[in-house]
C-alpha positions as CSV (number, residue, x, y, z in Angstrom):
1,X,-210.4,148.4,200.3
2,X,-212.9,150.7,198.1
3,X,-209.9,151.9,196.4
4,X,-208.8,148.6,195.5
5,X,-212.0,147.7,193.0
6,X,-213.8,150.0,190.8
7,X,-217.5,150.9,191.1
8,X,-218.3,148.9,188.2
9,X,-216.1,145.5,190.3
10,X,-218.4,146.4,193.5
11,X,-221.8,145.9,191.4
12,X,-220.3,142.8,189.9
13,X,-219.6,141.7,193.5
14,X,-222.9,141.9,194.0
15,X,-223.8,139.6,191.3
16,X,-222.9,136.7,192.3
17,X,-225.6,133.9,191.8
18,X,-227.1,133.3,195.2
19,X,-227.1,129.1,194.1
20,X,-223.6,129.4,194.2
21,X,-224.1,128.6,197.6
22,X,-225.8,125.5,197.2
23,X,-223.0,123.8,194.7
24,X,-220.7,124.7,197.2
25,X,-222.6,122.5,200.2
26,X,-224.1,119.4,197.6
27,X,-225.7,117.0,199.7
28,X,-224.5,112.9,199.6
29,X,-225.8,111.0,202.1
30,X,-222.6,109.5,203.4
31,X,-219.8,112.2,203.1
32,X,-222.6,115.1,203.7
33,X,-225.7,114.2,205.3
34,X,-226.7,118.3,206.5
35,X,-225.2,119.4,202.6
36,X,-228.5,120.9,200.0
37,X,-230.2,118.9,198.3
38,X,-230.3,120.6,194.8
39,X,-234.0,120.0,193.3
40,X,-233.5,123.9,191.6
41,X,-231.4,123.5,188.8
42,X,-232.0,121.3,186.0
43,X,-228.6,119.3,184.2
44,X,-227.7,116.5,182.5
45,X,-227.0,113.8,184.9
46,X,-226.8,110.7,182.5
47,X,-223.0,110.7,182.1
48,X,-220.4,111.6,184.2
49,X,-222.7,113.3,186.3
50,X,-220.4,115.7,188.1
51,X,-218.4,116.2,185.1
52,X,-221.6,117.6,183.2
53,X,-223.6,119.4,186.0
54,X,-222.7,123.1,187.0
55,X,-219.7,121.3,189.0
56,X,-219.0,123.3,192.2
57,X,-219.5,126.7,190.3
58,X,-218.6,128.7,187.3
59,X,-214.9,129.7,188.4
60,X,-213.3,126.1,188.3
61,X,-214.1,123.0,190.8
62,X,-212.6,122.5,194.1
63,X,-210.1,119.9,192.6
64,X,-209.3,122.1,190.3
65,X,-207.9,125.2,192.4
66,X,-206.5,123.0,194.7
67,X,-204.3,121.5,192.2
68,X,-203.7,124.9,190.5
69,X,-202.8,126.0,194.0
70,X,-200.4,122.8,194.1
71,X,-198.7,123.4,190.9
72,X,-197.9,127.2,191.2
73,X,-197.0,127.0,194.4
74,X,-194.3,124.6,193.6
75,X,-193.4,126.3,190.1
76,X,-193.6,130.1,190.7
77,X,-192.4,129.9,195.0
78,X,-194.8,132.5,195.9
79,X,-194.2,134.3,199.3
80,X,-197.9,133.4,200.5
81,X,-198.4,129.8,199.8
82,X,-201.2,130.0,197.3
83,X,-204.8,128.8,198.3
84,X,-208.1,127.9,196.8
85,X,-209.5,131.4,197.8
86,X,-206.9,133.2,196.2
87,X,-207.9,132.5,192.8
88,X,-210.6,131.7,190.1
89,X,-210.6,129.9,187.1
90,X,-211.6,131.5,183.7
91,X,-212.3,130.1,180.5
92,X,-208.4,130.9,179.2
93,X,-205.9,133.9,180.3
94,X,-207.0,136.8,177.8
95,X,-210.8,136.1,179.7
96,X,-208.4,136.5,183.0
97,X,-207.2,139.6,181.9
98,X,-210.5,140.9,180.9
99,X,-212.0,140.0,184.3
100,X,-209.4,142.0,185.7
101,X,-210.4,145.2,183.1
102,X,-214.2,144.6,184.5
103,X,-213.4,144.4,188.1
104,X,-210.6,147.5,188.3
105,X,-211.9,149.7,185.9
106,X,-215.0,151.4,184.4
107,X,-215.6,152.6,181.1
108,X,-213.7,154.7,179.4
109,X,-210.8,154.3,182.4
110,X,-207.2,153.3,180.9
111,X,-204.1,150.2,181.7
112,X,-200.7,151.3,180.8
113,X,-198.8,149.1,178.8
114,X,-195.0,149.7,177.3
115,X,-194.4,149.4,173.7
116,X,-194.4,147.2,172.0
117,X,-197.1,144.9,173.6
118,X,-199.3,141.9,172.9
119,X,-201.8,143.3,170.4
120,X,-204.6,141.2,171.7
121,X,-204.7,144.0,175.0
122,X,-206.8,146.5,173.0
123,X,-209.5,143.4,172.6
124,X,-209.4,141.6,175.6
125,X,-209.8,145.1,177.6
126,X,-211.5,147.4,175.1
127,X,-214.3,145.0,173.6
128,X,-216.3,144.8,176.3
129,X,-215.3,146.4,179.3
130,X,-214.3,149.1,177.5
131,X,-211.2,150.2,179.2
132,X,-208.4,152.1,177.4
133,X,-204.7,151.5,176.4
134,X,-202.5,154.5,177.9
135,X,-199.1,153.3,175.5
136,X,-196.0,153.9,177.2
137,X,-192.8,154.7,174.8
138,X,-189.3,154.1,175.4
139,X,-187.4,155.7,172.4
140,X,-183.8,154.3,173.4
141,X,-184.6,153.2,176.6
142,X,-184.2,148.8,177.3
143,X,-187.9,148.3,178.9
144,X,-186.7,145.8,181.0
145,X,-184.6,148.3,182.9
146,X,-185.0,150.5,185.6
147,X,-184.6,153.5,183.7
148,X,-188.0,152.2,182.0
149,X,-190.0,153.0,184.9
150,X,-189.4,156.6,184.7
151,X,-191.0,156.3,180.9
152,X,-193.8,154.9,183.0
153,X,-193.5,158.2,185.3
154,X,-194.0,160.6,182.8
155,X,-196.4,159.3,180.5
156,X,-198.6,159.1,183.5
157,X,-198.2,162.3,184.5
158,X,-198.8,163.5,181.2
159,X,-202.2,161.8,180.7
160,X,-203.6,162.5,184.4
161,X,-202.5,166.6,183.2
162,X,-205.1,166.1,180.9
163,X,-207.8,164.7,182.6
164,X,-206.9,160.8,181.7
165,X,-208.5,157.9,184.4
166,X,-205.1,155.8,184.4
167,X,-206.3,152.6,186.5
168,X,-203.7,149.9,186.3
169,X,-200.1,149.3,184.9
170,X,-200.2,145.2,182.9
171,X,-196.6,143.6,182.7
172,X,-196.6,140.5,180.1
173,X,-193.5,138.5,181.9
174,X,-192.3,137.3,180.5
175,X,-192.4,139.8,177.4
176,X,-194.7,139.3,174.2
177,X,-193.4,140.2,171.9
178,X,-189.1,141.1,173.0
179,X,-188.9,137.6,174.8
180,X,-187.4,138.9,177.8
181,X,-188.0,138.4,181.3
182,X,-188.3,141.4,184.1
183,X,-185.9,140.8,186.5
184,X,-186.7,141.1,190.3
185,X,-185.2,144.9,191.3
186,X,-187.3,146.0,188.2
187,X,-190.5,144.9,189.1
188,X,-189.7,146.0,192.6
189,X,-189.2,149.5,190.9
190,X,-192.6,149.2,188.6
191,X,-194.8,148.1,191.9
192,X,-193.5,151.1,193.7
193,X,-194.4,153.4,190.7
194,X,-198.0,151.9,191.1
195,X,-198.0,152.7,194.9
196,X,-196.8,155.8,194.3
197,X,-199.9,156.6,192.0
198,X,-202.5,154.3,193.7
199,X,-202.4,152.2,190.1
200,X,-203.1,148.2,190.3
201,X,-200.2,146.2,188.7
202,X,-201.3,142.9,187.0
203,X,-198.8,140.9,185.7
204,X,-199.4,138.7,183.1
205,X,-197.1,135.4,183.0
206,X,-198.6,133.1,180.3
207,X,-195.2,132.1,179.6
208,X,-193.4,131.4,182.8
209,X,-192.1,127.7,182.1
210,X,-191.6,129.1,178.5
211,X,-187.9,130.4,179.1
212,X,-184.8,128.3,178.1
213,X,-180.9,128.5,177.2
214,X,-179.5,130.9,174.7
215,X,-176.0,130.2,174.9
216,X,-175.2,134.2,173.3
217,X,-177.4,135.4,176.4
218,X,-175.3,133.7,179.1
219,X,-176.5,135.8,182.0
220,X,-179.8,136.4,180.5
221,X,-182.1,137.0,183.1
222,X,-184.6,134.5,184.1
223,X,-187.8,134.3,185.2
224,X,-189.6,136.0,188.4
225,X,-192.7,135.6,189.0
226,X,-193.8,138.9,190.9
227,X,-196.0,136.3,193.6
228,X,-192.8,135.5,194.6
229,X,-191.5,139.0,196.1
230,X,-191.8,140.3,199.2
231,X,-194.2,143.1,198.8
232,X,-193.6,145.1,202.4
233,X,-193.3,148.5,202.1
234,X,-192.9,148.8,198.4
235,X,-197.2,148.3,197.7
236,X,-200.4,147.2,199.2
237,X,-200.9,143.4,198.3
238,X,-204.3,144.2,197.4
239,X,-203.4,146.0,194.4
240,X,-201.3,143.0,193.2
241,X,-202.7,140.7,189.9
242,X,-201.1,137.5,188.6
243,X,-202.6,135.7,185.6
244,X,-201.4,132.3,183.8
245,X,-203.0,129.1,182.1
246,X,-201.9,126.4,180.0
247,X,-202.4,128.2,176.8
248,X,-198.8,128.3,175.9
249,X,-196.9,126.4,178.6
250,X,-198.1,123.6,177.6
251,X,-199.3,124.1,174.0
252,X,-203.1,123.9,175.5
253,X,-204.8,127.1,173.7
254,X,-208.2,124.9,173.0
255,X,-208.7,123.6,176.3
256,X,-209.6,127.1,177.7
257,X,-208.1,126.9,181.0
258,X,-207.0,130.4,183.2
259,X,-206.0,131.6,186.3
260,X,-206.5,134.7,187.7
261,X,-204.5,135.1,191.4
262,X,-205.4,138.0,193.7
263,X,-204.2,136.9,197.3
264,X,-204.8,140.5,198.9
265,X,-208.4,141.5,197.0
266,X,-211.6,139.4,197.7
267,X,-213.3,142.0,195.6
268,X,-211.7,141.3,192.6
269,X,-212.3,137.6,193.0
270,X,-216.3,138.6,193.9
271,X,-216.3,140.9,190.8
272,X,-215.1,137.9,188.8
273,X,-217.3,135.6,190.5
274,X,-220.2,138.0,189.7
275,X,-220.0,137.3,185.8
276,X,-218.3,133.8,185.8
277,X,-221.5,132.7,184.2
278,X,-219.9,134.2,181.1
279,X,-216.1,132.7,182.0
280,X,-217.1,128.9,183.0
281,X,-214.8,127.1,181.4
282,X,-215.4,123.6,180.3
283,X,-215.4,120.7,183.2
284,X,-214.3,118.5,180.4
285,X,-211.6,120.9,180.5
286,X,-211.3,121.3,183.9
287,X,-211.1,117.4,184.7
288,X,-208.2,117.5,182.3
289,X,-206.3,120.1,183.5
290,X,-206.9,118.6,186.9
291,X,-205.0,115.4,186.0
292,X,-202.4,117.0,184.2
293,X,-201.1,119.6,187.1
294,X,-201.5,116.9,189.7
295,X,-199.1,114.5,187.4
296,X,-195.8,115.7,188.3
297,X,-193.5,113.6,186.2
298,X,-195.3,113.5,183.0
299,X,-195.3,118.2,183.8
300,X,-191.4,118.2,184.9
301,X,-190.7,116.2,181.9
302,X,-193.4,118.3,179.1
303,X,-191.7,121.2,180.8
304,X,-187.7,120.3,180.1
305,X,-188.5,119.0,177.0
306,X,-190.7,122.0,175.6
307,X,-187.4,124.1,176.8
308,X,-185.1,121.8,174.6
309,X,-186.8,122.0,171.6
310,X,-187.8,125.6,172.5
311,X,-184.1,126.5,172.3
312,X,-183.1,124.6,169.2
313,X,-185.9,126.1,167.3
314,X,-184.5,129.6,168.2
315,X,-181.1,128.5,167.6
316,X,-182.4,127.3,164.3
317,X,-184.1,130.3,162.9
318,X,-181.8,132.9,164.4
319,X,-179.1,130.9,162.5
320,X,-181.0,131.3,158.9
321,X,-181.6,135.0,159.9
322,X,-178.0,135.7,160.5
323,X,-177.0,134.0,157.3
324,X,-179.1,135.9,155.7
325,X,-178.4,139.7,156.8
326,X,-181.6,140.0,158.7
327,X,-181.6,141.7,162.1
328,X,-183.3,140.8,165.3
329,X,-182.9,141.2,169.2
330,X,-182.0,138.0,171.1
331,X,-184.1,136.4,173.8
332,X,-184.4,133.7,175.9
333,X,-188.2,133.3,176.8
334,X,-191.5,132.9,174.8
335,X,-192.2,131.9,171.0
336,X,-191.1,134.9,169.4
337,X,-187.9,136.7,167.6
338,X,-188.1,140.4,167.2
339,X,-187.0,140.8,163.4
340,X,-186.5,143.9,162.0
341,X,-187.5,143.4,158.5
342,X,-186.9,147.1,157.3
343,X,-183.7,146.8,157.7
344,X,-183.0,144.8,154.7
345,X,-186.1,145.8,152.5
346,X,-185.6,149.7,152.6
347,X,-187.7,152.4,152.1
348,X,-190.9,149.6,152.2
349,X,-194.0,150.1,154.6
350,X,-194.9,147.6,156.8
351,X,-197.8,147.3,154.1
352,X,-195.8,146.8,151.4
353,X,-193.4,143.7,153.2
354,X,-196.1,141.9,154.0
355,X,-197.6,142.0,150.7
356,X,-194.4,140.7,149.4
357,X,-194.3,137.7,152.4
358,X,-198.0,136.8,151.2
359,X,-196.7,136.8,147.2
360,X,-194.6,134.3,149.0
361,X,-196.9,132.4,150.5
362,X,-196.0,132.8,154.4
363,X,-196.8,135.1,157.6
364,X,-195.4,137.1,160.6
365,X,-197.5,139.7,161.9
366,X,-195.9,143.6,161.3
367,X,-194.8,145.0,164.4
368,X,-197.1,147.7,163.8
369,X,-199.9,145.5,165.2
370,X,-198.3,145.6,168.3
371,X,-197.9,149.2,168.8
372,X,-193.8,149.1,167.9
373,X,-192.6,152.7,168.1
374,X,-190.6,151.6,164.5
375,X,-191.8,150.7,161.3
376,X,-190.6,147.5,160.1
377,X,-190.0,145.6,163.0
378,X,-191.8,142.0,162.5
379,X,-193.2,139.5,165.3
380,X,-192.1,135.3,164.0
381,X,-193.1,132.9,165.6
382,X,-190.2,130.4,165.8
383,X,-191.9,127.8,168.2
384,X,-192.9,125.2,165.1
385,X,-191.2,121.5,163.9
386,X,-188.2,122.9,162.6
387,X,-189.7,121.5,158.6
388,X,-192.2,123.8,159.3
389,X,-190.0,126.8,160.5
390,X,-187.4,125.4,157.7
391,X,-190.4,126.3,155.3
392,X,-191.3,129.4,156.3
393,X,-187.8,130.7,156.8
394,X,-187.0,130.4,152.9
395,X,-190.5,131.8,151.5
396,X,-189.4,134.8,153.8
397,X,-185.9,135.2,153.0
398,X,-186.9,135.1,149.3
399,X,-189.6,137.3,149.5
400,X,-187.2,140.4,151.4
401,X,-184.6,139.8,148.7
């Protein structure tokens, strides 16, 4: 296992607040008469005293995980039924990820990611831990193919030729920004890459419940959650990372709520323990989330609903994008439409278009942001009340023409 956690995740490990201990063992006099009594820490007991103490720790209560572990193990059918130790809570999924940067990595170490990729990676895992972005191109290549992995294959061999601390290889599935999902031979074929070159593969899967019907994509593939494969003889489980929340499943963002899954690694989970002072989300929060992941018909319903509307918005906007001459890749998962801007405004800088959608009044973030190997190529978001998206689409159309 010392290869499976950094030095910097050991000393974390080793961090973890020894009255940990005591909020796990809380004395009551009926349903734990040996439990601690806790006369060390002082809290605000006047209302909804459990709710406003230190709970039962800084990485989600007991409730908590066990109906995290409930709800992903019905959702994502994971080979190893999830349990309460497999996982901790953060304050959000980007404060998953970056648990994951503290505990694998050390400074000035690097995660491989495939272009383009969610621009927030070079914050969440350079800010503070200070781990690198190795970015992987694909030039023709589709991404979500196997072919991609050998992209993957020589852009590490490359860096470790010149001296480059490669630690971990993150997959957003499904994608952000392409809205595509990975299918299950591919992320065989990634995990064996990472065995191959002792790398850690995390897998990032904010928007799992986020995929719906796009009837031009009729054998688009769907969603695989990577806990869900059989992992014998293509890597060591330890070296396996699953995050997800309710961020964007369930339109959530403000109530802070992730999840960061490592069945095989203790370690990580230590590491993450070790500075979950800093991660603790809200137990307002947590009661919340709680009740919601535990309520199975109102989350079957949010879920098939959120698809419908999900695909009409796309169907919407990719309609009004057509009409008007403007490029784009189809998908069939996540918020987003790949538009390629450049296409119609020629010879213009990324610069330059979005000045021209701000004369207009509106915004989609240049796919320069999120380290697109092509200028021009723009990130909308498509997931709004269609008057919204209605809106938006003509300030944009007028503003390219």
């Amino acid at each position: 296992m010392e290869r499976a956690i950094s030095n910097r995740g050991n000393s974390l490990a080793a961090q973890i607040p020894s009255f940990l201990t005591v909020l796990n063992d809380p004395w009551c006099p009926t349903t734990n008469p040996d439990g601690i009594v806790n006369l060390g820490l002082a809290e605000n007991l006047r209302i909804n005293a459990h709710a406003l103490t230190y709970g039962d720790g800084f990485s989600g209560s007991h409730k908590l995980k066990a109906s995290f572990c409930r709800f992903i193990n019905g959702r994502f059918s994971p080979q190893t039924a999830l349990r309460p130790s497999h996982l901790a809570i953060t304050s959000g999924v980007s404060n998953a990820l970056e648990c994951c940067a503290w505990a694998l990595a050390d400074p000035g170490d690097y995660f491989m990611v495939g272009r383009p990729y969610f621009n927030a990676f070079r914050t969440i895992f350079g800010s503070r831990p200070g781990v690198r972005l190795l970015e992987v191109e694909f030039g023709g290549v589709d991404p979500f193919s196997m072919v991609a992995v050998q992209r993957y294959e020589r852009a590490f061999t490359e860096a470790k030729s010149r001296g480059l601390r490669i630690k971990a290889l993150v997959l957003c599935s499904p994608d952000n920004p392409l809205g595509r999902c990975y299918s299950e031979n591919v992320l065989k074929e990634y995990m064996k890459f990472c065995s191959r070159n002792g790398l850690h593969i995390i897998s990032d899967e904010i928007y799992a419940l986020s995929v719906w019907n796009n009837p031009r994509l009729p054998n688009a593939q769907v969603f695989v959650s990577i806990l869900s494969i059989d992992l014998e003889g293509i890597i060591n489980p330890s070296f396996v990372h699953t995050v997800w929340g309710l961020s964007k499943d369930f339109g959530a963002t403000g109530l802070r709520i992730g999840c960061l899954v490592s069945q095989s690694n203790k370690l990580v989970l230590e590491a993450t323990e070790g500075i979950s002072l800093h991660n603790i989300p809200s137990s307002l929060a947590d009661q919340i989330t709680t009740s919601l992941l535990a309520n199975d018909s109102f989350t079957t319903n949010y879920i098939e609903v959120n698809r419908y509307r999900l695909a009409e918005s796309y169907k919407f906007a990719t309609c009004q994008l057509q009409s008007h001459g403007i490029p784009f890749l189809e998908c069939n998962a996540a918020f987003f439409i790949w538009v390629n801007l450049g296409a119609v405004v020629k010879n213009a800088t990324a610069e330059e278009i979005s000045a021209r959608l701000r004369a207009e009044g509106v915004y989609i973030a240049a796919g320069e942001h999120y380290g697109a190997e092509q200028t021009g190529w723009f990130r909308l978001v498509f997931s709004h009340p269609l008057t919204v998206l209605e809106e938006g689409l003509k300030r944009l159309t007028r503003a390219i023409q």
